[in-house]
N, C-alpha and C positions, 0 to 999 in steps of 0.2 A: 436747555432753552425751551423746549416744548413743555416741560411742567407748570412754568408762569402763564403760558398760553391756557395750555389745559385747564386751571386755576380760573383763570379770568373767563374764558366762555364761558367755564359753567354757573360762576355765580351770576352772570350777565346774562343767562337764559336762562336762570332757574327763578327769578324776580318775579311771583303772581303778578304784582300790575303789569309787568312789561308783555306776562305771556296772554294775559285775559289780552292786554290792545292787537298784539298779534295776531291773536286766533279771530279776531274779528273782523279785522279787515279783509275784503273781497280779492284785493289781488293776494295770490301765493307769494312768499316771502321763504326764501331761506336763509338762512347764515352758515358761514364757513370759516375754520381759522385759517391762519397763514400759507398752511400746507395744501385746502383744498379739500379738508373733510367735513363732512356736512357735521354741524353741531348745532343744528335746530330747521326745522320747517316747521310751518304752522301747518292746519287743518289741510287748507286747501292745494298748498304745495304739495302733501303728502296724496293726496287725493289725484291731482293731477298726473304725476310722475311712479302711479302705481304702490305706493312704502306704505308700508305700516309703520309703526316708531321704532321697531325691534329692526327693522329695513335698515333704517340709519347710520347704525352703528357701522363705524370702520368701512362707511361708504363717501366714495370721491366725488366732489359736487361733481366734477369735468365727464365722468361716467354717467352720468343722468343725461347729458345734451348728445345731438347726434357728431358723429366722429367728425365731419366735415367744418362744423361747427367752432370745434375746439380752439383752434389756434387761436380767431378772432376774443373769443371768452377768455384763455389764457392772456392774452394781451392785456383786456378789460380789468382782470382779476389782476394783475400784477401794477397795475394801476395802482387800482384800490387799495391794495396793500402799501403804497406808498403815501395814500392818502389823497391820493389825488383825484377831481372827478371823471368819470370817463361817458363815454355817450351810449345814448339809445339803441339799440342792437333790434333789427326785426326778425323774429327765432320762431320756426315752428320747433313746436315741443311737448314732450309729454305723450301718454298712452294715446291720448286721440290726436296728437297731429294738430293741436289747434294754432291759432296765429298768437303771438304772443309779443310786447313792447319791454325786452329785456332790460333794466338797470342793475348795474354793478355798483357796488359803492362800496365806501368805508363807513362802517361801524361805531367801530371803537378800535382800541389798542388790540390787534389781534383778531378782527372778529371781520369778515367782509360780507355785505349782504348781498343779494340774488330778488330783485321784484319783477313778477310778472304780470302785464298788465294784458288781459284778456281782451283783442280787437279783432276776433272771429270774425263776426256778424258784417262789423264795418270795412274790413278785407274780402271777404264776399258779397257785396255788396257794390266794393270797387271794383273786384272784375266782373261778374255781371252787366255793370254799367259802361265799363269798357269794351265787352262781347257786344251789347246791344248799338254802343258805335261805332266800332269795328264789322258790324252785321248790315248797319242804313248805309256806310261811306260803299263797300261790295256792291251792296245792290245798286245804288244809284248811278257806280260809274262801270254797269253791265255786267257784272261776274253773273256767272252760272247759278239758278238756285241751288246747287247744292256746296257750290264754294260757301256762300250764303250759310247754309245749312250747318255747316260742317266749322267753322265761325262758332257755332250757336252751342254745338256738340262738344266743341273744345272745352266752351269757357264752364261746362256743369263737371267734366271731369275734372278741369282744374280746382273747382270749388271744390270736391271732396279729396282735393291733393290724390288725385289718378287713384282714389279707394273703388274706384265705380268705373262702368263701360256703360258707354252713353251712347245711343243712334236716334234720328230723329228721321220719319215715311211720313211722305205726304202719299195720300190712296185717295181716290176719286170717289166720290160720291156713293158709286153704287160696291163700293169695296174691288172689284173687281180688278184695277190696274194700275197698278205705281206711277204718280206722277214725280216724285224726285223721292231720295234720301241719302243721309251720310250719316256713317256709323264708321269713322276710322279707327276704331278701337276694336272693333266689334269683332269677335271671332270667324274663322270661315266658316264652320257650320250654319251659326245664325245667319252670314249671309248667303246662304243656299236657301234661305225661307224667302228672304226677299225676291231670288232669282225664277221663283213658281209663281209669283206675280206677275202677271202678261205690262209690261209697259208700255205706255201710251204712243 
């Protein structure tokens, strides 16, 4: 059974016009046959998820995504292969972790596709702008400036998906005396630097 498969992806991926439209499109695109092995990614999918093309070989789309991930994708995937369509998935993914707008779909006889659609910028963007009103509602109805603060501190480590340790000092004027900060991420040492600052 897996030879007519074999058979069909390859002449279905081997088609110049089909692979020049691939490689040009912006979102990453992969395709898989039935079983779940990757039998094409374009430029940018390859780019994204660390492969080289020599990568590919005898590698499992479901091994690219995080483990957590899986189940919901396998669902997706066994959709697809019925031909049926299935929905939008929001996936971080890939070597950098970025936000991505997952579709599953059917192809062709045999063939299931993988498209990623890059919404980094506008995912960071939402929480930021969710931090900044989560940061005026605090203040307004009396929190502490550093509940305040620390609000603020959250929402940049969330933006690099906790890659980063974020604290944020407010210092007086004359440098000399902490008037707040929150760095709940921030290791004890660093906060032994803040503690040789006389507070106000």
């Amino acid at each position: 059974m897996s030879e007519p498969i074999s058979k069909a992806s390859s002449s279905f991926t081997d088609d110049i016009p089909f692979q020049a439209l691939i490689e040009n499109i912006t979102d990453a695109v992969i395709f898989a046959d039935i079983k779940g092995n990757v039998i094409y990614a374009n430029h940018r999918a390859r780019s994204i998820c660390g492969l080289d093309k020599s990568d590919l070989f005898d590698c499992s789309v479901f091994s690219l995504f995080p483990q957590s991930q899986v189940p919901n994708i396998t669902q997706q995937f066994e959709l697809a292969v019925k031909q049926e369509p299935g929905k939008t998935t929001e996936i971080r993914f890939g070597i950098d972790h970025a936000w991505f707008k997952l579709t599953i779909f059917p192809v062709a006889a045999g063939v299931v596709g993988f498209s990623f659609h890059d919404f980094s910028m506008k995912r960071r963007l939402q929480i930021i702008s969710q931090s900044q009103r989560d940061a005026m509602r605090l203040a307004l109805s009396g929190a502490t400036l550093e509940d305040v603060l620390t609000v603020l501190v959250n929402a940049v480590e969330k933006v690099t998906d906790f890659q980063a340790v974020s604290g944020i000092s407010l210092v007086s004027e004359d440098g000399l005396s902490l008037i707040s900060a929150a760095a709940p991420s921030m290791p004890e040492e660093t906060r032994r630097y803040f503690k040789n600052i006389t507070s106000d």
